[in-house]
N, CA, C and O of each residue as an XYZ file, in Angstrom:
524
protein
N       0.403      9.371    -22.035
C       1.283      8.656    -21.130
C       2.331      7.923    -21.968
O       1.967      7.041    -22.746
N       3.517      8.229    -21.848
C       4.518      7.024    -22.565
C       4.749      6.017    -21.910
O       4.615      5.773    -20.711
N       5.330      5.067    -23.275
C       5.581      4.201    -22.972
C       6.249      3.366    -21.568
O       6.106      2.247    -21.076
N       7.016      4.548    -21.263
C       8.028      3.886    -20.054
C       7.105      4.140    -18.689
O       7.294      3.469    -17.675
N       6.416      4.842    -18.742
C       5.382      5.373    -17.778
C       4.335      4.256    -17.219
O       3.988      3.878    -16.100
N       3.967      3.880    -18.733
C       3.092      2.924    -18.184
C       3.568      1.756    -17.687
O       2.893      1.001    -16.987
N       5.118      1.492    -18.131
C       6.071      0.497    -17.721
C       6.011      0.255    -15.936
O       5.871     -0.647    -15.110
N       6.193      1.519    -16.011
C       6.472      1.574    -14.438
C       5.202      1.292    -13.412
O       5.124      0.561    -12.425
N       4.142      2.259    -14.112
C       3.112      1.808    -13.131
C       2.318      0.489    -13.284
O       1.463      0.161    -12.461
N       2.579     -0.132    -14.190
C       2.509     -1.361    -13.846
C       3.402     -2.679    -13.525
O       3.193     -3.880    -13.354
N       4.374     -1.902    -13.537
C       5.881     -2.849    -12.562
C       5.221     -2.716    -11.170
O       5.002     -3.746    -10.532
N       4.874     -1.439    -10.635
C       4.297     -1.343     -9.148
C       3.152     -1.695     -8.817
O       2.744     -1.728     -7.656
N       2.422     -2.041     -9.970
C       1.063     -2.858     -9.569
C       1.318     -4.234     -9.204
O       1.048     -4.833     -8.163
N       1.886     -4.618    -10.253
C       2.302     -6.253    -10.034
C       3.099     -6.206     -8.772
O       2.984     -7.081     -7.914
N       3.975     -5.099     -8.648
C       5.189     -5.631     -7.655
C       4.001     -5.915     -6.367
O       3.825     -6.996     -5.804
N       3.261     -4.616     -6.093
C       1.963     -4.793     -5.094
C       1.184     -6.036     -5.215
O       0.521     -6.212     -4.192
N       1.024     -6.949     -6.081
C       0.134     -7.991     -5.881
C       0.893     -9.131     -5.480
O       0.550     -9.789     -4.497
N       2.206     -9.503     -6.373
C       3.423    -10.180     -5.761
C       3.374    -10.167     -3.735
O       3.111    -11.060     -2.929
N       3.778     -8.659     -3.555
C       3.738     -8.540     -2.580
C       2.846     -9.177     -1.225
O       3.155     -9.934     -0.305
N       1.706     -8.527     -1.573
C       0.487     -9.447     -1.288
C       0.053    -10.957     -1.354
O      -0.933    -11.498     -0.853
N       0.941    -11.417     -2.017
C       1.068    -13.031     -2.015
C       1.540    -13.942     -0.861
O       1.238    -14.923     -0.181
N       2.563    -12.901     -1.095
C       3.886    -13.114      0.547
C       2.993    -12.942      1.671
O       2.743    -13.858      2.454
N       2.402    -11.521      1.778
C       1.979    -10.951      2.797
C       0.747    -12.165      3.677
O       0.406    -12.070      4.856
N       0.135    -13.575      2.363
C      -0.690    -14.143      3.252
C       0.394    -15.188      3.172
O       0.203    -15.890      4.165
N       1.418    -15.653      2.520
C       2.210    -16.887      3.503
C       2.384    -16.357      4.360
O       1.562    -16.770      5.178
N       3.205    -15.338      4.956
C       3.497    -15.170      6.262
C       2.789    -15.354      7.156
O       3.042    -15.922      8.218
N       1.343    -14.649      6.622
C       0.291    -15.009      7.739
C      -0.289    -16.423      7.954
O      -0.891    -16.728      8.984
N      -0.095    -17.188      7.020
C      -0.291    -18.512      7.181
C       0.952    -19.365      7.763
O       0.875    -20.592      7.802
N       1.998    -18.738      8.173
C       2.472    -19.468      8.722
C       3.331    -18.743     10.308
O       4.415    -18.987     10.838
N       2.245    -17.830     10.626
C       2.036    -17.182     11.915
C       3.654    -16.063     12.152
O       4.449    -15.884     13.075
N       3.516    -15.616     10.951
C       4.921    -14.533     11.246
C       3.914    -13.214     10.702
O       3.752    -12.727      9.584
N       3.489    -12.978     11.687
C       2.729    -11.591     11.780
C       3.077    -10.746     11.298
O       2.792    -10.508     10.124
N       4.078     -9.719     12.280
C       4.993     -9.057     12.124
C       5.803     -8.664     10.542
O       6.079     -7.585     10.016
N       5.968     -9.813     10.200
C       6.221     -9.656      8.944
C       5.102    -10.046      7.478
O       5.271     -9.819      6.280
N       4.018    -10.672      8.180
C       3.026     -9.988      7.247
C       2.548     -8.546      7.249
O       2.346     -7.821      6.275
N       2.436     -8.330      8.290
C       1.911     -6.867      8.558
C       2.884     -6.129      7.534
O       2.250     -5.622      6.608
N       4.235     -5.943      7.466
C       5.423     -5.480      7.049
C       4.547     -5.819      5.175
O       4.030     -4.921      4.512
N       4.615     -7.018      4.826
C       4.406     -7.037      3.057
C       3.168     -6.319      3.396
O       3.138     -5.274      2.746
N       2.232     -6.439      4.078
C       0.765     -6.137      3.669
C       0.872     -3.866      3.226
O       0.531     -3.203      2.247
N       1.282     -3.635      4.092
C       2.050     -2.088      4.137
C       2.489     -1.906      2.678
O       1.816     -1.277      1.861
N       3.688     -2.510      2.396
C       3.690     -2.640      1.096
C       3.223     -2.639     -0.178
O       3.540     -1.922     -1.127
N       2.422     -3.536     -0.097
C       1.460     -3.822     -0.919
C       0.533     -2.634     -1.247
O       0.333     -2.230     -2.392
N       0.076     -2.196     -0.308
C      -0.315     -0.932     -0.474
C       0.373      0.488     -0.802
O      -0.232      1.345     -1.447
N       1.656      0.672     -0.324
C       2.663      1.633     -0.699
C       2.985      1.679     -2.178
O       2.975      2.714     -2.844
N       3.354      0.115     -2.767
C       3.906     -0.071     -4.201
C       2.507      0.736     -4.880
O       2.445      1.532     -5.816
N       1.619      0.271     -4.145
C       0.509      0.538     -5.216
C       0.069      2.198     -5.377
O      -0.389      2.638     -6.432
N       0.298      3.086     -4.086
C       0.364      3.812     -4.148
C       1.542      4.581     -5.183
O       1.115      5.408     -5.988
N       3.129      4.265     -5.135
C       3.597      4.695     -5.816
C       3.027      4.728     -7.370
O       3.083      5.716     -8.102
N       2.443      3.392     -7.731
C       1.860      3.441     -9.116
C       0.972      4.531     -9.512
O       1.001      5.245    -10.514
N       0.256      4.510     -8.615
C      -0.478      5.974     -8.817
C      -0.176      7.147     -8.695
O      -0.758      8.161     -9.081
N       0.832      6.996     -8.100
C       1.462      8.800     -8.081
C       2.529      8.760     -9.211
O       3.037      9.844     -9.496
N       2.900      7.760     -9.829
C       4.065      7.822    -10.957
C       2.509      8.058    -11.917
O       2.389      9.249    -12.203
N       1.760      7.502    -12.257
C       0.475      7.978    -13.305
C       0.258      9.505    -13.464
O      -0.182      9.989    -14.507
N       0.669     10.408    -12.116
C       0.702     11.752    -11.997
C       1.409     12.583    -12.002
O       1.153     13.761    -11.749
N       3.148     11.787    -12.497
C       4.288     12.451    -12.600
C       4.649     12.656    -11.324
O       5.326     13.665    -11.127
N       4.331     11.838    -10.215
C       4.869     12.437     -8.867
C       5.458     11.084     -8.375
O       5.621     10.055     -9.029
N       5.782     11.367     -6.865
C       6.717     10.741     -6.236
C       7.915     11.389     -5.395
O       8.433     12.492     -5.575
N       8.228     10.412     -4.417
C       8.901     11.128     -3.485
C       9.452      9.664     -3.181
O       8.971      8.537     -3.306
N      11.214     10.394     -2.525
C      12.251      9.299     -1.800
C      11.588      8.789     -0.312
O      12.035      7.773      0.221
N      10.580      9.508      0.262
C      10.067      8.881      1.697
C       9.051      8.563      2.006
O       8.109      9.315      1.758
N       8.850      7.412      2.623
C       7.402      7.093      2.786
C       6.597      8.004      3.347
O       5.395      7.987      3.084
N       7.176      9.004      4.264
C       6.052     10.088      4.614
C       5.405     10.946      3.177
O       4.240     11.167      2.848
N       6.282     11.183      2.736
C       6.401     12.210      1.291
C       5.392     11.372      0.639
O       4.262     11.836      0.491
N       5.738      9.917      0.139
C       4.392      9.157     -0.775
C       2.897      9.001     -0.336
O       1.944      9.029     -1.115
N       2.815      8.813      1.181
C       1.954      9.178      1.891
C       1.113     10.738      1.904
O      -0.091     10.990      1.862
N       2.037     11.419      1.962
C       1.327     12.838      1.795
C       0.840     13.232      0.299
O      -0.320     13.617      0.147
N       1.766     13.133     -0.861
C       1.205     13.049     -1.701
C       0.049     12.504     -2.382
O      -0.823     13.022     -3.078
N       0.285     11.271     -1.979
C      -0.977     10.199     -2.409
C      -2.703     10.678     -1.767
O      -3.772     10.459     -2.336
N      -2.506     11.291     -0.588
C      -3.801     12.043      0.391
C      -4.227     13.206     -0.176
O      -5.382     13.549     -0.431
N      -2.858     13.979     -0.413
C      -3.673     15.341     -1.319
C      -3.974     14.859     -2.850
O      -5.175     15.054     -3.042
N      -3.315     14.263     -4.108
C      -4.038     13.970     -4.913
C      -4.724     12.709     -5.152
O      -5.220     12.481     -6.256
N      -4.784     11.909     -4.237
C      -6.250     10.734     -4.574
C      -7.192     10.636     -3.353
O      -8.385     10.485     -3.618
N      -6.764     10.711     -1.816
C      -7.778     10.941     -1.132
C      -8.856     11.795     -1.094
O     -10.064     11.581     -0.992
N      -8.059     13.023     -1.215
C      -8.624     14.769     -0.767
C      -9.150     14.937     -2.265
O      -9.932     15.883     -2.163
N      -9.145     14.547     -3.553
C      -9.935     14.554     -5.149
C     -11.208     13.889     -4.975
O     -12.303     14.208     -5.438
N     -10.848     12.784     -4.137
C     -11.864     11.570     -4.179
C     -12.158     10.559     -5.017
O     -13.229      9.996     -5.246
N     -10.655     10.337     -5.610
C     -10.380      9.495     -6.566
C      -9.835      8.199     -5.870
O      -9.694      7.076     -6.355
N      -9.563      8.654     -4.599
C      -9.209      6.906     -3.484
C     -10.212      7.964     -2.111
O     -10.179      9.149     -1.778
N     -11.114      6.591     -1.595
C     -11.603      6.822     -0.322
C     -10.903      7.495      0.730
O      -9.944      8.228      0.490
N     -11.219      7.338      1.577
C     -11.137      8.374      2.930
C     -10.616      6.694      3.815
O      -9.459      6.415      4.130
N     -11.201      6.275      3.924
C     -11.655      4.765      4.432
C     -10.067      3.841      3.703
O      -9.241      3.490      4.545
N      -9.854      3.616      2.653
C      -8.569      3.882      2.053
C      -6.813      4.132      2.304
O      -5.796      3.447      2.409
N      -7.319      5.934      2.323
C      -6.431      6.334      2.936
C      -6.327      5.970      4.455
O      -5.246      6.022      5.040
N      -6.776      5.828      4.693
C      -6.457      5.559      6.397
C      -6.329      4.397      6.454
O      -5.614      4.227      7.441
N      -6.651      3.070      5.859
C      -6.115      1.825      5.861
C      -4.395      1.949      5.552
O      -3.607      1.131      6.027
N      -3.973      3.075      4.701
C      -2.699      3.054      4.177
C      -1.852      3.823      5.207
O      -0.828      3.212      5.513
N      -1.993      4.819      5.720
C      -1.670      5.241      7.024
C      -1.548      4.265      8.493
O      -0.505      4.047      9.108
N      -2.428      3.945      8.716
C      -2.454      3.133      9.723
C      -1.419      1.674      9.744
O      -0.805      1.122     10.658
N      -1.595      1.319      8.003
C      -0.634     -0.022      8.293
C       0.765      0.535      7.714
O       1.499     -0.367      7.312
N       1.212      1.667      7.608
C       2.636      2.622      7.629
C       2.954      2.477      9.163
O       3.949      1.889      9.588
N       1.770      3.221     10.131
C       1.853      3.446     11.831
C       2.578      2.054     11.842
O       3.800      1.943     11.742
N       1.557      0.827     11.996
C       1.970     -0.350     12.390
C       2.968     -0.647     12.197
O       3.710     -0.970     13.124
N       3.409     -0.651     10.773
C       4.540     -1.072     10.497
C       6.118     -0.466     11.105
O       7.133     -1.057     11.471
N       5.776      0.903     11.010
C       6.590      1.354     11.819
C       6.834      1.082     13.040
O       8.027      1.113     13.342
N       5.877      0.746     14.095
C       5.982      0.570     15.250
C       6.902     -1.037     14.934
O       8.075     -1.260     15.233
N       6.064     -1.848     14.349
C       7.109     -3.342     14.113
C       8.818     -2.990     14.340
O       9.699     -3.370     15.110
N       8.719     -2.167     13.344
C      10.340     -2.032     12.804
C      11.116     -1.318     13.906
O      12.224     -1.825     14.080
N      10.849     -0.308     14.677
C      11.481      0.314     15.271
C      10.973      0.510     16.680
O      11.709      1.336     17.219
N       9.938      0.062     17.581
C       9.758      0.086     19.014
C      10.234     -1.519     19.241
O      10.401     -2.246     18.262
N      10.372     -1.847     20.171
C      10.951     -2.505     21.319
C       9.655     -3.201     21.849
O       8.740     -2.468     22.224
N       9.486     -4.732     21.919
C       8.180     -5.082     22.483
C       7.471     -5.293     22.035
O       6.693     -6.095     22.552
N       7.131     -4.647     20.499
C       5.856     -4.544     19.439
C       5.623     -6.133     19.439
O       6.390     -6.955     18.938
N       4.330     -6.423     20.145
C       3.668     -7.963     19.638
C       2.251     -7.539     18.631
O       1.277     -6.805     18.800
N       2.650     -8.273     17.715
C       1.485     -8.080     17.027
C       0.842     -9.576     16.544
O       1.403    -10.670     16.478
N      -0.760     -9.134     16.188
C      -1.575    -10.425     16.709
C      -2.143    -10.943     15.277
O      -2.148    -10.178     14.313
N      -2.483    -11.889     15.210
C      -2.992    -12.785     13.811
C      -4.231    -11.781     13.793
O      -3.133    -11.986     14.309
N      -5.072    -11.117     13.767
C      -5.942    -10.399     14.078
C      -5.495     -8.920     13.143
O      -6.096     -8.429     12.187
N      -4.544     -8.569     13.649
C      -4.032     -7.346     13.052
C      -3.744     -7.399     11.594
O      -4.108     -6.706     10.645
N      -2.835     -8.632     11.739
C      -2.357     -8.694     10.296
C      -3.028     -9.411      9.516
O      -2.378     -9.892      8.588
N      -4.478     -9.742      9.575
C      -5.018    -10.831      8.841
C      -6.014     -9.513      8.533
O      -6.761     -9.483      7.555
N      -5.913     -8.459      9.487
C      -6.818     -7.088      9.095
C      -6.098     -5.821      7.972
O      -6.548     -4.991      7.182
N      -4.690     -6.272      8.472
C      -3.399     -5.420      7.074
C      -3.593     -5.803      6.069
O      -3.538     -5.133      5.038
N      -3.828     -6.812      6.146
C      -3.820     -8.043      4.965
C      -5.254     -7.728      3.755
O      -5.186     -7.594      2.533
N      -6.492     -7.684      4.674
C      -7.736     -7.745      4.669
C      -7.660     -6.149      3.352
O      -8.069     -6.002      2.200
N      -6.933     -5.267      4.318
C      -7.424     -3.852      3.915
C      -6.356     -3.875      2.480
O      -6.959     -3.797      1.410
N      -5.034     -3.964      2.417
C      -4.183     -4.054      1.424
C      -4.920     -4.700     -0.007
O      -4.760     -4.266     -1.148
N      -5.783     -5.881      0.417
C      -6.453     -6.649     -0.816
C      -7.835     -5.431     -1.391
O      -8.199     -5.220     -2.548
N      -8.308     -4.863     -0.210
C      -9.398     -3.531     -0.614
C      -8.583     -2.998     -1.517
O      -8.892     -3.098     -2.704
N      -7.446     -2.363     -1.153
C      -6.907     -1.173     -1.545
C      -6.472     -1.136     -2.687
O      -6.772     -0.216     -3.447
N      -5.585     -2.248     -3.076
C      -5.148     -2.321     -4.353
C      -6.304     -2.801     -5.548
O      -6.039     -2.455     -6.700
N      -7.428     -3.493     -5.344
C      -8.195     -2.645     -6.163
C      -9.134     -2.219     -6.337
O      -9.947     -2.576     -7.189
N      -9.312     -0.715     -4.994
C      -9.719      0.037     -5.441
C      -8.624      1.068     -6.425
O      -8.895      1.784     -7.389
N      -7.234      0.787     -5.696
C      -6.663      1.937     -6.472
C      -6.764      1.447     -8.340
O      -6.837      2.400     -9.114
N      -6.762     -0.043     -8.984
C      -7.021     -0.172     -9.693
C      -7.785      0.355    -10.271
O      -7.452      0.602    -11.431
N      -9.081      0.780     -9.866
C     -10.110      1.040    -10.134
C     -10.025      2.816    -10.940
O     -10.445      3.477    -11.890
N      -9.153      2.876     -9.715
C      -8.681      4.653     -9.900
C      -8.188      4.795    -11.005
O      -8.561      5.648    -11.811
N      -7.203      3.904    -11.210
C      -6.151      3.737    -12.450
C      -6.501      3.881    -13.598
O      -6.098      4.639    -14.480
N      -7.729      2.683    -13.557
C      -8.972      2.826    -14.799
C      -8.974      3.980    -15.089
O      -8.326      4.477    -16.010
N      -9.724      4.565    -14.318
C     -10.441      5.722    -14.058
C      -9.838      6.933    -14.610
O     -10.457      7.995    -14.681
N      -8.722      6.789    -14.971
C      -7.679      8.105    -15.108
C      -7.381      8.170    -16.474
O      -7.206      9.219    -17.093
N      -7.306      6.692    -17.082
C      -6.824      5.882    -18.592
C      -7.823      6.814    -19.558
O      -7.854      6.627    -20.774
């Protein structure tokens, strides 16, 4: 792995834990919606870290999403349980950003929140795992 490589995937680890920082002010100070939004994140950055560890990556969140399922879900190098925490708070988030109406509840995002803190490290774990 070079140097700049490892640069990066750990610019996106940190950026993911940063992230996750935010993701519980917001929730502590009842802006859901936009915790839900960092908590997504948090998990995405972290995903990118791991797919830059594999020479991969993609310009769209569907694309990082799909990638990330065929080589760390579907290997079994990230859970099943995981992946679908990372999917699901993409759904959410999407729905935030772009439907009309979307209320979302301290409940949800204290559960985005919940799963994002799983995720990043287990993907750590992965990271290890690969070193």
């Amino acid at each position: 792995m070079t140097d700049n490589l490892s640069k990066l995937i750990e610019y996106r680890f940190q950026q993911a834990r940063q992230t996750l920082v935010v993701a519980d002010e917001l929730l502590q100070k009842g802006h859901y919606r936009d915790a839900v939004n960092r908590g997504y994140y948090a998990m995405f950055y972290c995903g990118l870290g791991l797919l830059a560890a594999k020479n991969l990556g993609s310009s769209k969140h569907s694309g990082v999403l799909s990638l990330f399922s065929r080589h760390f879900v579907k290997t079994g190098q990230i859970s099943i349980e995981a992946g679908r925490h990372l999917r699901e708070a993409f759904e959410l988030r999407q729905n935030c950003d772009y439907r009309e109406f979307v209320e979302i509840t301290k409940d949800q995002a204290e559960e985005v929140i919940q799963n994002a803190r799983a995720f990043i490290a287990e993907a750590q774990n992965a990271l290890e795992a690969m070193e």
